[in-house]
C-alpha positions in Angstrom: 0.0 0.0 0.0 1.3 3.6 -1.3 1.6 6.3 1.4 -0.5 8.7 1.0 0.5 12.2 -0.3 -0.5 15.7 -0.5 -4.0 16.9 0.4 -5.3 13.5 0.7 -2.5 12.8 3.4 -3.5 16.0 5.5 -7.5 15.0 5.2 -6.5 11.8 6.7 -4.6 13.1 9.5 -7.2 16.1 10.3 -9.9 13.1 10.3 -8.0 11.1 12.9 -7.0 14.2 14.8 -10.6 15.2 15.0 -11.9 11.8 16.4 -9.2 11.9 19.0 -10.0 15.4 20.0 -13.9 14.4 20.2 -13.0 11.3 22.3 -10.6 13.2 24.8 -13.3 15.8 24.9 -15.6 13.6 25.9 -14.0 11.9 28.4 -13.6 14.7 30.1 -16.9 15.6 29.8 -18.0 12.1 31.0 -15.3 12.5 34.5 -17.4 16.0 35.2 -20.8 13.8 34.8 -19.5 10.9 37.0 -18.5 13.3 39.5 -21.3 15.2 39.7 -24.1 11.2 40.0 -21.6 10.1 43.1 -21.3 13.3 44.7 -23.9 15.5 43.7 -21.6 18.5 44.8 -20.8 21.5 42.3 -17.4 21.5 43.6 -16.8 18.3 42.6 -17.6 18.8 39.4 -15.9 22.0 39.5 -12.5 20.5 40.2 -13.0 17.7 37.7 -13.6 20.6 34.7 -10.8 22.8 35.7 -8.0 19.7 36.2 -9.0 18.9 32.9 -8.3 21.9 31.6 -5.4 22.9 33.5 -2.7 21.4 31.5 -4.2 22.7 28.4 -3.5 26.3 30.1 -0.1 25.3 32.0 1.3 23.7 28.7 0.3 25.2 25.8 2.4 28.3 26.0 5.6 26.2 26.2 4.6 23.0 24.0 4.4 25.3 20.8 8.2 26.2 20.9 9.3 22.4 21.4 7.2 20.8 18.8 8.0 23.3 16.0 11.6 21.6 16.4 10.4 18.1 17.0 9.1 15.7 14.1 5.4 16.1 14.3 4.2 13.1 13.5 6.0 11.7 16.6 4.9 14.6 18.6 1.1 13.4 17.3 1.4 9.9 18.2 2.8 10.2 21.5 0.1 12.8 22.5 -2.6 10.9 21.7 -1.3 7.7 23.4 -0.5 9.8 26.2 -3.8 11.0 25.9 -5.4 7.2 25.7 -3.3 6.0 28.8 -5.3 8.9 30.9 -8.7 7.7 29.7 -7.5 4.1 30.6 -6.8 5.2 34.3 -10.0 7.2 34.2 -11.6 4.0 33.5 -10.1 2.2 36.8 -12.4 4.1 39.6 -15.6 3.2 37.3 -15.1 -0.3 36.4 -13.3 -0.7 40.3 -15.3 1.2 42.3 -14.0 1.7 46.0 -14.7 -1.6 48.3 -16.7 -0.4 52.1 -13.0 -0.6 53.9 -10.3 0.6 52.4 -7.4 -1.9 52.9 -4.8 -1.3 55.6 -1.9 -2.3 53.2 -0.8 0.9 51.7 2.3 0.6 50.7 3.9 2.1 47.6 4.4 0.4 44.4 0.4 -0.3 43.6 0.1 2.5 41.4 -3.7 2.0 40.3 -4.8 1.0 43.3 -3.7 3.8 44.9 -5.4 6.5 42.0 -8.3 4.6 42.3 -8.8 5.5 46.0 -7.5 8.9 45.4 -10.2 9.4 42.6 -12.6 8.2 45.1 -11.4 10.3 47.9 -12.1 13.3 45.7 -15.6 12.5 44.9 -16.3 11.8 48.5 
């Protein structure tokens, strides 16, 4: 199979960056609506829309110097896996909600057990 080239190479791209865009989107919108059904608390929901937005703000500024020297399709790809890990450890708190008792074992080293309870200890 050719690569493709010129504008049908951009339409592809925009396409794809479009439906990962949507899909971050609304995940983030989805983490606001979770928050808001277990806690029924404005400031939960609060804190769940600006952290999502807060390293929009923090890193945008800075990004744009570093990628204009980087190769951009790397830059692409590693963003959006970076952005598909988050949604994955998003997922954890929903699909493992919290048990009654939370376990006296804390140590370190149980990485998603230990932002699944944090997660949970927000939307307390």
């Amino acid at each position: 199979m050719a690569k493709p080239k010129g504008m049908r190479a951009f339409v592809m791209i925009w396409i794809g960056q479009v439906f990962s865009m949507i899909g971050s989107q609304m995940t983030h919108f989805a983490m606001g609506i979770w928050a808001w059904e277990k806690t029924g608390q404005a400031t939960r929901l609060a804190m769940v829309a600006f952290f999502s937005f807060a390293p929009l703000i923090i890193f945008s500024p800075v990004a744009g110097v570093f990628v204009d020297r980087w190769n951009l399709k790397w830059v692409m790809a590693i963003s959006d896996i970076g952005a598909g890990l988050v949604t994955l450890v998003f997922l954890f708190p929903v699909v493992f909600p919290q048990p009654k008792k939370k376990p006296k074992d804390q140590r370190p080293g149980y990485l998603f057990r230990d932002l699944r309870f944090g997660f949970q200890y927000i939307l307390k």
